[in-house]
N, C-alpha and C positions, 0 to 999 in steps of 0.2 A: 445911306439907308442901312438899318441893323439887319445883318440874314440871321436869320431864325431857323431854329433845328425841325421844326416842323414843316417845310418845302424846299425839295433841294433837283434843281436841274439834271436831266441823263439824257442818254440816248439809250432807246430801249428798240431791240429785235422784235418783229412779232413772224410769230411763226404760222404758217398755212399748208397744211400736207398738199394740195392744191396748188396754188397761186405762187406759193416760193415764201421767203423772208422777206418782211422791208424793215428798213431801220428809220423811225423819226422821233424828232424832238420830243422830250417829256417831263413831268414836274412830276417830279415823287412828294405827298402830300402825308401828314400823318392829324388826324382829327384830335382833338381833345382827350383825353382819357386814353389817349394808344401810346405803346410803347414803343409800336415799328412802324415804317409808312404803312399806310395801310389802303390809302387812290395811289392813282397814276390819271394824271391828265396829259393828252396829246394836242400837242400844239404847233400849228404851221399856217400856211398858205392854203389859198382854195386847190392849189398842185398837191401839197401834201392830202390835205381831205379827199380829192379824189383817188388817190391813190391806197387811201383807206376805205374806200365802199367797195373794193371785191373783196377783202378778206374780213368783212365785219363780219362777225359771226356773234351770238350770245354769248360763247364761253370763247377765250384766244389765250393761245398759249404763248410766253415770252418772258423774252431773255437781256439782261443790260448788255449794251453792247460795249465790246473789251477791243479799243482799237490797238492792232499790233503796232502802230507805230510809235506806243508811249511804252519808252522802255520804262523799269522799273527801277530800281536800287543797283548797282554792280552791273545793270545793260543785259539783266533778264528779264525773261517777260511771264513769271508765274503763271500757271493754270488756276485761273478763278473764276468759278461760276456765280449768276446769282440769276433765277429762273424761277417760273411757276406758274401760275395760272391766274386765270383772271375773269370777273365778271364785265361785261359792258351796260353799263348803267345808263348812257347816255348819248348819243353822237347826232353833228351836224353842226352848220357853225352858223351864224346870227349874221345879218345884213343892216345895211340902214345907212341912210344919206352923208354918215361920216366915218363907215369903215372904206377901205379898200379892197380892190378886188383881189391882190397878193398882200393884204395886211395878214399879221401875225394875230392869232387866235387859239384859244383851245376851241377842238374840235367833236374830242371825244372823251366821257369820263368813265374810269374803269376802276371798278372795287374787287382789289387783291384777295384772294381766295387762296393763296398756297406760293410761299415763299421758300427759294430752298436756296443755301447758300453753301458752297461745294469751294473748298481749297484744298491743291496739293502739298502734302507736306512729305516730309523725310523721317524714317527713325522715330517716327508718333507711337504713342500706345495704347492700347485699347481700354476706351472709357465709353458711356453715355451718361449724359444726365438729363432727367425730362423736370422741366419747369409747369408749375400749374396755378389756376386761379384761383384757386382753393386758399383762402389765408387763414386758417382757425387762429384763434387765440393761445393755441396751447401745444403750438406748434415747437418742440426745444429739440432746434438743431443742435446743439450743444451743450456743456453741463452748467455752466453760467451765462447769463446775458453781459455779453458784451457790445459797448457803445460806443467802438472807437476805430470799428471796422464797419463796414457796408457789408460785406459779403462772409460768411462764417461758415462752417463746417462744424459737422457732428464728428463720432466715431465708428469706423467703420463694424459692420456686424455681419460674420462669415455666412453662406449657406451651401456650408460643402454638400449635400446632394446636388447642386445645380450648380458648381465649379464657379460661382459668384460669391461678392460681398459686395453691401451696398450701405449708405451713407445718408443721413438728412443734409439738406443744408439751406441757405437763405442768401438771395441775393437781392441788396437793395438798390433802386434805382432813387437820385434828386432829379425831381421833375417839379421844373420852373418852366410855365407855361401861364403867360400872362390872361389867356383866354379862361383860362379856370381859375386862377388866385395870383394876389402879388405877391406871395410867399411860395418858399419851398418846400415843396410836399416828398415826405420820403415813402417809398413805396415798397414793400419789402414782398418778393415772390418766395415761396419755397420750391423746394425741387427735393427730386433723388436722385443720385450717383449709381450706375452701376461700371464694377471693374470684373476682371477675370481672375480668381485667385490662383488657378495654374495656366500655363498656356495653352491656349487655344486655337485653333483657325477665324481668323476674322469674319469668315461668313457666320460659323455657328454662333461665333461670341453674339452678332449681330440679333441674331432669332433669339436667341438665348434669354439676352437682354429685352428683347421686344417682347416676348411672351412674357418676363418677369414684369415687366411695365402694366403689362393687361392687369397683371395678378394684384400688384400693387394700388392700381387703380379700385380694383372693388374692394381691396381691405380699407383706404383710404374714405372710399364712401360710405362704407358702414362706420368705421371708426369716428368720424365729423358728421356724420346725417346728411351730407352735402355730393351734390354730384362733383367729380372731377373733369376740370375742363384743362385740356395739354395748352400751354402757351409756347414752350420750345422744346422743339426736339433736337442734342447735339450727340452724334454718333462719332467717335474717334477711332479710325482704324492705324497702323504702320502710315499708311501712303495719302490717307484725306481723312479732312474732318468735314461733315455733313452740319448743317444747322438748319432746322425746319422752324419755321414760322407760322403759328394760326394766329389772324389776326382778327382779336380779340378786346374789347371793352374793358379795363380795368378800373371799377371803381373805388372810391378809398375805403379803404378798413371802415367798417362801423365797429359800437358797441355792443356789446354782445348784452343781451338783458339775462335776468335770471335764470327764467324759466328756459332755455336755450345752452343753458349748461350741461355738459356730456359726462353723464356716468360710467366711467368709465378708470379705472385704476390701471396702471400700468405706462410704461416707455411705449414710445411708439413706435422706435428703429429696433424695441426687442420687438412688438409684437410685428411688425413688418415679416422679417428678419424669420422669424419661427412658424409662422402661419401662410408666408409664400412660398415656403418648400414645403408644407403638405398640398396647398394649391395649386402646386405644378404637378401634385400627381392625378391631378382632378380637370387635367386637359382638355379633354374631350367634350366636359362637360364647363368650362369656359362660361360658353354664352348665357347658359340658363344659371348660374352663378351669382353671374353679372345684375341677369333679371333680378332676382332673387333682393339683392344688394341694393338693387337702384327702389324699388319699389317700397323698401323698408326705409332706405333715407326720403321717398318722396313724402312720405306720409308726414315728415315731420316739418314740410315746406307749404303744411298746410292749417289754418284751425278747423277744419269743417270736421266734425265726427265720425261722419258717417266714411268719407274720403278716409281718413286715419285707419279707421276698422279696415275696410275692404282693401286699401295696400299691403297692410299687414297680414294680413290671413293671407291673399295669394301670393306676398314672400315666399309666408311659411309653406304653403302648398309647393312653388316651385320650389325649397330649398327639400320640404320630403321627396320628391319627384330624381334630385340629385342623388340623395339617399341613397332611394332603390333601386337608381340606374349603378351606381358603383358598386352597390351590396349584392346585387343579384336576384332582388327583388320585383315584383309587379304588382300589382292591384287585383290579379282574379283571385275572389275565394279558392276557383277549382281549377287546375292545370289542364290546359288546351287537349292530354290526350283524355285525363280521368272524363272532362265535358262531352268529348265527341258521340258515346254513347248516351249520356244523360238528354245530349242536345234532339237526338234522334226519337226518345223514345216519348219524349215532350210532345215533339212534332205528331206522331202517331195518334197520341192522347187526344188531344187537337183535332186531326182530322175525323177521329171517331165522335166527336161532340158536334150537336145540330147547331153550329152557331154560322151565322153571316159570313158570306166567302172575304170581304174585305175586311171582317174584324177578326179572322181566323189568320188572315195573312199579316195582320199586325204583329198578333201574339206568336209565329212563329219567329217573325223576323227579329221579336224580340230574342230570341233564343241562341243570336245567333253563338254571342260572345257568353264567355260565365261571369257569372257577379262577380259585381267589385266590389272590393271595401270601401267604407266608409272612407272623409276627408278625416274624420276622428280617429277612426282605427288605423290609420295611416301613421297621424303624427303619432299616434300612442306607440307604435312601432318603434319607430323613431326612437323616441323619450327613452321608451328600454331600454333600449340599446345604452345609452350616458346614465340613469338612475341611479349606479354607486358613483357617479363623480358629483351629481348634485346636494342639495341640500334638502332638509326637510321643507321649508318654504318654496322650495322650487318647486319641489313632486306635490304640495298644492297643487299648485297655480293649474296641473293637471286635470282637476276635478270640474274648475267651470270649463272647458273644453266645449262641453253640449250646449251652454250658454252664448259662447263667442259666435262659434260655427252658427247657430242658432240666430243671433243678433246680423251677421253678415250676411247669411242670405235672403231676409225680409228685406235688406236694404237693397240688393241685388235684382229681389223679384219685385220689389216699385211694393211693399206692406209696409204698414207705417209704425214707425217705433217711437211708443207711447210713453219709453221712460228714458231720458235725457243722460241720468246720472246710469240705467245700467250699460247704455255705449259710450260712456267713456268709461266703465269699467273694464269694457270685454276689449277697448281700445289700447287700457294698460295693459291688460293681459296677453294679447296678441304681441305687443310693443317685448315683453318678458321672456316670453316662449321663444320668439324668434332667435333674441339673443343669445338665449341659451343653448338653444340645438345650432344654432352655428356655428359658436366658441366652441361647443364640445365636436361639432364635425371638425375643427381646423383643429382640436386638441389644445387648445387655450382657455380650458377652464380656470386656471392658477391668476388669471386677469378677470377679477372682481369688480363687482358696484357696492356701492352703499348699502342697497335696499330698500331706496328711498322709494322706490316704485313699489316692491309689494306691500311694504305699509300704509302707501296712498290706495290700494287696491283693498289692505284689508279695513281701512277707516271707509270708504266710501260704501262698502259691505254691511260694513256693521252697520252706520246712516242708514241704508234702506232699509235693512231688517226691525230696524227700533221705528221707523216709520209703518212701514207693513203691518207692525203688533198693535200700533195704534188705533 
């Protein structure tokens, strides 16, 4: 009978802080569309099953087990892990008038959740590269396509503030899996490389690189409109190399339609490469970044209008909010001490007027904080700030501002928007801005589009106006 890459026998540890270790029989399974096992089924005796009802638990931790008495190559025995966690899907084993009561069964099904595979080595060097699901079309690891390799490499691109340089590249998998096609399907991942370009200590290289990964992650999402999802993580230090596993669904490349093409001019290992080292200075503010990023590429994972608008504006709102946390900025009209008298004398005003004791305690309460600006006078803020790196067309696009902001929040407060064509106006518009103040916050204005967007903005403009005169 043919063995198939897709089930393959172990013996697997499970681990219990509790109860101790046990070790039993198990069939590492990998589904259709996975590139790693992705189950584990246990199988034994009704001895073995009972002996798995004190440590069943929802989540269980475990480990292949590494018997010492299989020596290796030369009669050592490597330090090699392969450990992680797991979900239990499943447990108890099946009766009936023709099993036995010590027949062999699976007993329990578990869906792998965190694969880590740990070998020591000697004399290694420090590298990581993170694989992702992400496959664009326009993905050029290198200066040519070449078809005679599987796996390729870019060229590397420095970023000596951050003591790294890091690399595109592309590694293909033939995946012959007769459950999905009688052909061979090539399946091409990308990834990015990071090295050390001076030395460094292995722990920092390690952070160094994980925080460059974060970084790269949100430029990668803005730059493809697509969330990023980690397939591998390999870390190389002097003495082990780490490999992490999320197991993950790969489905095959589609075709990309028209309208799904990325305006966008420029390399992608420069704009990486130049726009991660301003993003490492921008730490702290990480997370809302992130938001920022994810919320402008959802918009584009959707046809609904109204969803498109309202992603895009609280991008932009979280990307102003980044703004002003690194500028030194806030939102009150008036500074908390100039207020403190103003706030008082309010109050006063207030208590001298015959009005209602609980509508009187409203309106002070309102007093507590000073006005804030506008969402408009915010981004306008903003916009100032880059206005000599823009163009004419862009410092437009400024002027509907009242209209977008306008158009998002009747969709917000549940009023109904009666004209079709001006929210996908204020849709492009939000879609322009965003892009703008982001490239010029990373300092990558020199990486252009077409324009194909504000000419769709100023034709669908014009359209309503010649209708409106009518």
């Amino acid at each position: 009978m043919p063995r198939f890459d897709f089930e393959t026998t172990v013996s697997v540890k499970l681990l219990h802080p509790d109860c101790g270790d046990a070790v039993f029989s198990a069939i590492l399974e990998r589904d259709p569309r996975f590139l790693r096992w992705n189950r584990m089924s246990l199988i034994g005796s009704d001895d073995d099953y009972r002996r798995f009802l004190p440590i069943r638990t929802r989540q269980l931790e475990w480990e292949l087990y590494d018997n010492p008495a299989w020596l290796k190559e030369g009669g050592s025995q490597p330090e090699h892990r392969t450990f992680g966690t797991a979900i239990l899907a499943r447990s108890g084993r099946a009766s009936g008038t023709s099993l036995a009561r010590d027949g062999i069964q699976k007993f329990a099904d578990l869906s792998l959740e965190r694969h880590v595979e740990t070998l020591t080595i000697s004399d290694g060097k420090l590298s990581a590269a993170y694989e992702f699901l992400q496959r664009p079309p326009t993905w050029y690891a290198y200066p040519r396509r070449l078809t005679d390799s599987l796996s390729v490499r870019g060229e590397w691109r420095n970023l000596p503030s951050l003591g790294l340089k890091l690399r595109l590249f592309t590694n293909g998998y033939r995946r012959k899996d007769f459950r999905i096609s009688q052909e061979v399907e090539l399946i091409e991942i990308p990834g990015v490389e990071v090295r050390p370009i001076t030395d460094m200590p292995s722990v920092a290289f390690v952070a160094a690189a994980k925080d460059l990964w974060f970084s790269i992650r949100v430029l990668l999402m803005y730059r493809f409109r697509q969330s990023v999802t980690p397939l591998t993580e390999q870390v190389s230090t002097p003495d082990t190399v780490t490999t992490t596993w999320h197991h993950l669904e790969v489905e095959p490349r589609q075709e990309a339609r028209d309208f799904d093409s990325i305006d966008f001019f420029g390399r992608v290992d420069d704009f990486l490469a130049q726009a991660a080292s301003r993003l490492a200075t921008y730490r702290d503010q990480s997370g809302l970044l992130h938001a920022a990023a994810w919320g402008y590429a959802a918009s584009f994972g959707t046809s609904v209008l109204d969803a498109q608008l309202t992603d895009r504006v609280e991008a932009i709102e979280r990307l102003v909010s980044v703004y002003e946390k690194t500028s030194g900025f806030d939102r009150a009209r008036v500074s908390r001490d100039d207020w403190k008298p103003i706030k008082s004398a309010l109050k006063r005003t207030v208590d001298n007027l015959d009005l209602d004791e609980e509508l009187a305690s409203h309106l002070k309460r309102g007093f507590a904080s000073s006005p804030t600006l506008t969402l408009q006078e915010r981004i306008e803020r903003m916009a100032a700030r880059y206005f000599g790196l823009w163009n004419q067309e862009d410092q437009d696009l400024l002027k509907g501002l009242n209209n977008m902001i306008a158009a998002r929040n009747a969709i917000v407060h549940g009023r109904l928007v009666d004209n079709i064509e001006r929210l996908a106006v204020e849709g492009l518009r939000a879609q322009v801005i965003f892009e703008k103040l982001f490239m010029s916050f990373l300092g990558c204005d020199e990486y252009s589009s077409s324009g194909y967007v504000h000419l769709s903005i100023s034709s669908m403009e014009r359209q309503m106006a010649e209708y409106n005169d009518k």
